[in-house]
C-alpha positions in Angstrom: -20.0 -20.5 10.8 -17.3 -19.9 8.3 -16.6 -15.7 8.0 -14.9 -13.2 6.2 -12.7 -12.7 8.8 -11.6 -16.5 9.1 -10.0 -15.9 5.3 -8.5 -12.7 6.1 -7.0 -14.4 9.4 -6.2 -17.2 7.1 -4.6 -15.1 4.6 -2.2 -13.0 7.5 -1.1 -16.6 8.3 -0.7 -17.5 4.6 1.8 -14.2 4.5 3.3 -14.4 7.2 4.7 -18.1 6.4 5.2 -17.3 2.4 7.1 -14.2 3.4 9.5 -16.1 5.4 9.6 -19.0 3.0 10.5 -16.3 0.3 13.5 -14.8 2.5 14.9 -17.9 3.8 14.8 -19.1 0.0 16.5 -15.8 -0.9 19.3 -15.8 1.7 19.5 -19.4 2.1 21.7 -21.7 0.2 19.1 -22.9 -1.8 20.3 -21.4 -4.9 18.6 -23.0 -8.1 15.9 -24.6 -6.1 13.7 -23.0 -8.3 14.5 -25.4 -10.8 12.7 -28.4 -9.2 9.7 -27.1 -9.7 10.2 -26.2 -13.4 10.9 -22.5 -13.2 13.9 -20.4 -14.0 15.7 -17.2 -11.5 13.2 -14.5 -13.0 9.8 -16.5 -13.4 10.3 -17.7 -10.0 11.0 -14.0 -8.5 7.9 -13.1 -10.4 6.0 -15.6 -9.2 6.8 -15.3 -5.6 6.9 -11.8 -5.2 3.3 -11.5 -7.2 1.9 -14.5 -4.8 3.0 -12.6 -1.7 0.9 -9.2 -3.2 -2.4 -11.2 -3.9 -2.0 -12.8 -0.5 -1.8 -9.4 0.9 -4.8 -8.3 -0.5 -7.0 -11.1 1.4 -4.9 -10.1 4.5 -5.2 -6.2 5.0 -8.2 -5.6 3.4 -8.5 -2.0 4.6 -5.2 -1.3 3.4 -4.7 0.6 0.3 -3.6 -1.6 -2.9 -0.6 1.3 -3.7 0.5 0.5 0.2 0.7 -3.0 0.1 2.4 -3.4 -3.4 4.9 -0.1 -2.2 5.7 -2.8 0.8 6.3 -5.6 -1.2 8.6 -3.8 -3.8 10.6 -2.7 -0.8 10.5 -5.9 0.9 12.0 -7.5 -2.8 14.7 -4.9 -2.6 15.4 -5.5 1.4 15.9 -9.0 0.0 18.4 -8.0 -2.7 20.4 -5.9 -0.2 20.2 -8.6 2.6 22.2 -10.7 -0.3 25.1 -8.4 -0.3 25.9 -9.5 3.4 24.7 -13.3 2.4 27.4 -15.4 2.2 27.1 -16.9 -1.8 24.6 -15.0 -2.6 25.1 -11.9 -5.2 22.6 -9.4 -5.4 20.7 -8.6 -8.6 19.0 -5.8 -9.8 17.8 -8.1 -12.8 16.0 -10.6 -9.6 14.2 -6.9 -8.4 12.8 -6.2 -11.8 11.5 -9.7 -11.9 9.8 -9.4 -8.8 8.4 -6.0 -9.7 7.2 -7.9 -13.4 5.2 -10.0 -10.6 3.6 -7.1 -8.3 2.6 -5.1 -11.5 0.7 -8.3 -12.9 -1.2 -8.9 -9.6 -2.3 -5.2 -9.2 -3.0 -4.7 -12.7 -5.2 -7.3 -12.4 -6.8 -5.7 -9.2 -7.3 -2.8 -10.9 -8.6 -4.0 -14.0 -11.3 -5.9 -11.4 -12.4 -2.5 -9.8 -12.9 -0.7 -13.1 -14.9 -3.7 -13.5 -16.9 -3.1 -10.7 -17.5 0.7 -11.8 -18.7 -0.4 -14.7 -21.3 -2.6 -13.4 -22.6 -0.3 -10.5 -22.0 2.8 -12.3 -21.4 2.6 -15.6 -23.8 5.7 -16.7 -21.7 8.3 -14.7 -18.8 10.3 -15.3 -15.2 9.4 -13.5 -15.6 12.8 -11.4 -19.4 12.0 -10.6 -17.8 9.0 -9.5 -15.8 10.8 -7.4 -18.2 13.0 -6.1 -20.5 10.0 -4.8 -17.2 8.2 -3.2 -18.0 8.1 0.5 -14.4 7.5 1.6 -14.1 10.9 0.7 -14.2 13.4 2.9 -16.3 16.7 2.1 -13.8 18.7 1.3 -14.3 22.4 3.0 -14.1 25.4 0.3 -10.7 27.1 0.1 -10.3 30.0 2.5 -8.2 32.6 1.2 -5.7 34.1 4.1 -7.5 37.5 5.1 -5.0 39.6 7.5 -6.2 41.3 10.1 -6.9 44.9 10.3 -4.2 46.9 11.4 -4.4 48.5 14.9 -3.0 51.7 15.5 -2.5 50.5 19.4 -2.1 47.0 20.1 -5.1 46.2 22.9 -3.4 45.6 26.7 -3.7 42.7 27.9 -6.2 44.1 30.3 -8.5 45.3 27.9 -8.2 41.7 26.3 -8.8 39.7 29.4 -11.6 41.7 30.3 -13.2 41.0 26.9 -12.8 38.0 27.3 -14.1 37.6 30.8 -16.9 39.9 30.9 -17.8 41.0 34.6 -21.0 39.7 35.3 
């Protein structure tokens, strides 16, 4: 029987062989490669970057969306920095905008589908009723305000402590 879990296993495969496409295509001397399949530098970035966000959506499911795109931003810039030590290669901060133009497509989009989803299942309530009814949300306790302890003219020994402590019975 085909599962959930067979496409998010599918998916951590999928990554994990697009991430190292993308790096070896990055670092490689493949430059203009692009162009084969009809894109330009940018769209290409864009395009790759963006794939390797949706892709990690499927594969860590429990994962928070602001994690995953926060790891693939930094894994576009590790990319750009490997390229300084990359022989022919010139980094770009132009190729890292690009390939943030991609990640912010591919979680608008995943946000724009979860408003979606509040608006279907709860479209009646308030954003804070919303909140309120979030069970990955812990109870949060009420705020305690510090209360210092009374002031003892003499500190207790540590006799007296122990023994209240330890009552004799």
């Amino acid at each position: 029987m085909f599962k959930p879990v067979h496409v998010v296993t599918a998916a951590r495969i999928a990554l994990l062989v697009g991430s190292l496409t993308v790096a070896t295509l990055a670092l490689g001397p493949f430059q203009g490669i692009e162009h084969v399949i009809g894109l330009g530098d940018k769209p290409a970035h864009a395009v790759a970057f963006g794939g390797l966000l949706a892709i990690s959506f499927l594969a860590f499911p429990r994962l928070r969306r602001n994690d995953l795109t926060l790891a693939i931003l930094v894994l576009g810039a590790a990319v750009e920095i490997a390229q300084l030590m990359s022989a022919g290669r010139t980094p770009s901060l132009m190729d890292w905008l690009a390939d943030a133009v991609g990640v912010g497509i591919v979680y608008g989009v995943s946000v724009i589908e979860t408003v979606r989803k509040m608006a279907r299942e709860q479209g009646d309530m308030t954003f804070a009723q919303i909140e309120a009814t979030d069970r990955r949300r812990g109870r949060r306790r009420p705020a305690v305000a510090f209360e210092p302890a009374t002031v003892q003219a003499v500190a207790p020994r540590f006799a007296e402590r122990a023994a209240r402590r330890f009552p004799v019975r």
